[in-house]
C-alpha positions as CSV (number, residue, x, y, z in Angstrom):
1,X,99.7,33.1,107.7
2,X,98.8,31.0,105.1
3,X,99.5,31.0,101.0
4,X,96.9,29.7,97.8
5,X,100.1,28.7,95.5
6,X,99.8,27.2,92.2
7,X,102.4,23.8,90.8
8,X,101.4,21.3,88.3
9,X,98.8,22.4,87.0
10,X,96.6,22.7,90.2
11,X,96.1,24.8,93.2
12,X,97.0,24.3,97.5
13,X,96.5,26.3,100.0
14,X,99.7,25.9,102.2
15,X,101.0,27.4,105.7
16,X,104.0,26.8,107.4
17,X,105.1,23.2,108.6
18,X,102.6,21.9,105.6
19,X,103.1,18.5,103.9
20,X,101.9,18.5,100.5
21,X,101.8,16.0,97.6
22,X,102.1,17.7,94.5
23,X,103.3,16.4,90.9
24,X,106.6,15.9,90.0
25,X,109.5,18.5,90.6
26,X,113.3,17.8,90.3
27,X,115.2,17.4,93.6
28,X,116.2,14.7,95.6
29,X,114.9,14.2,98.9
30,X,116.6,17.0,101.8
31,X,116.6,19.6,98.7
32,X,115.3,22.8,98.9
33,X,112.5,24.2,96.5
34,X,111.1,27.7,95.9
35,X,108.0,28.3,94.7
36,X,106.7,31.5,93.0
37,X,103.8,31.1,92.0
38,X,102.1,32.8,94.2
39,X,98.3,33.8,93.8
40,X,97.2,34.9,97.6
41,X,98.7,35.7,101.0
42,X,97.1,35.7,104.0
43,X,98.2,37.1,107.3
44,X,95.2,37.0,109.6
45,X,92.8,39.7,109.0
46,X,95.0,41.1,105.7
47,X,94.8,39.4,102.5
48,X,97.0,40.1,99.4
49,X,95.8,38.7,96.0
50,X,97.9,39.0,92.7
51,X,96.5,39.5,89.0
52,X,97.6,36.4,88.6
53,X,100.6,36.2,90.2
54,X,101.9,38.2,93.3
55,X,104.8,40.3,92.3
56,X,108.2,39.0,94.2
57,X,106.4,36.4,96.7
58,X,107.6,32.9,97.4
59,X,106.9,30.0,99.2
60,X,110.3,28.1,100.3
61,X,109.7,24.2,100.8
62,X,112.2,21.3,101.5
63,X,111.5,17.9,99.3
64,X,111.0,14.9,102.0
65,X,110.4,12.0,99.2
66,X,109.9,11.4,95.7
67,X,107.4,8.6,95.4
68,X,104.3,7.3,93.2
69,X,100.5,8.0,93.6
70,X,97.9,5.0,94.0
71,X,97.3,3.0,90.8
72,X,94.4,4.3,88.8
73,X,92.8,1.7,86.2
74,X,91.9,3.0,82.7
75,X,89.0,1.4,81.1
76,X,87.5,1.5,77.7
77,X,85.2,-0.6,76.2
78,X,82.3,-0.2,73.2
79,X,79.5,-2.3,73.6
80,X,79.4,-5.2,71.0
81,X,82.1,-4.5,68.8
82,X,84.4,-6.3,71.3
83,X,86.9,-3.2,71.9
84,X,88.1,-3.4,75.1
85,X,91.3,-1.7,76.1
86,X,92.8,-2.0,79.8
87,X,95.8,0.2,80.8
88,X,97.1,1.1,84.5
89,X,98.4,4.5,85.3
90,X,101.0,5.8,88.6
91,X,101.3,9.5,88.8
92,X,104.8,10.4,90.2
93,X,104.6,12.5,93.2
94,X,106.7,14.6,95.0
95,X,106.4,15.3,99.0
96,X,107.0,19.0,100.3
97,X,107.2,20.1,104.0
98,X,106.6,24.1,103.5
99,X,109.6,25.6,105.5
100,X,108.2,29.7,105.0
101,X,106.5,32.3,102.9
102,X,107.9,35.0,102.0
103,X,106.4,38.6,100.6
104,X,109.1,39.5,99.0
């Protein structure tokens, strides 16, 4: 069984015992999270989509660590009119081990 689920903006596809790095939820780390936003199920042969959303299904998921994504470098620079603007960005992550999903 496996879910398409929808946090921060972007989509996973998850199924249970998952670890997934997604953007930034509140919890510290042993905290349980639901999420339901749900936009497919999957169990084997039967598939369940939702217009958007599926009504009353969740995905349950327990936070293992908050941490920070790899350094991107943002660069601009216009050819000779000696602009040139460097900045560094870390996206702050959070770690999820899916514990179930859930139809509801």
């Amino acid at each position: 069984m496996f879910a398409v689920i929808k946090t921060g903006g972007k989509q996973y596809k998850v199924a249970k015992d998952d670890v997934i790095e997604v953007e930034k939820l509140p919890g510290a780390a042993g905290a349980s999270v639901d999420l339901t936003e749900v936009l497919m199920l999957s169990d084997g042969g039967k598939v369940e989509t939702g217009s958007p959303l599926l009504a009353g299904a969740k995905v349950s998921a327990e936070v293992v660590e908050q941490t920070r994504g790899d350094k991107i470098i943002v660069f601009k620079k216009r050819r000779r009119k000696n602009y040139r603007r460097k900045k560094g960005h870390r996206q702050d992550l959070t770690v999820l081990k899916i514990t179930g999903i859930s139809r509801g």
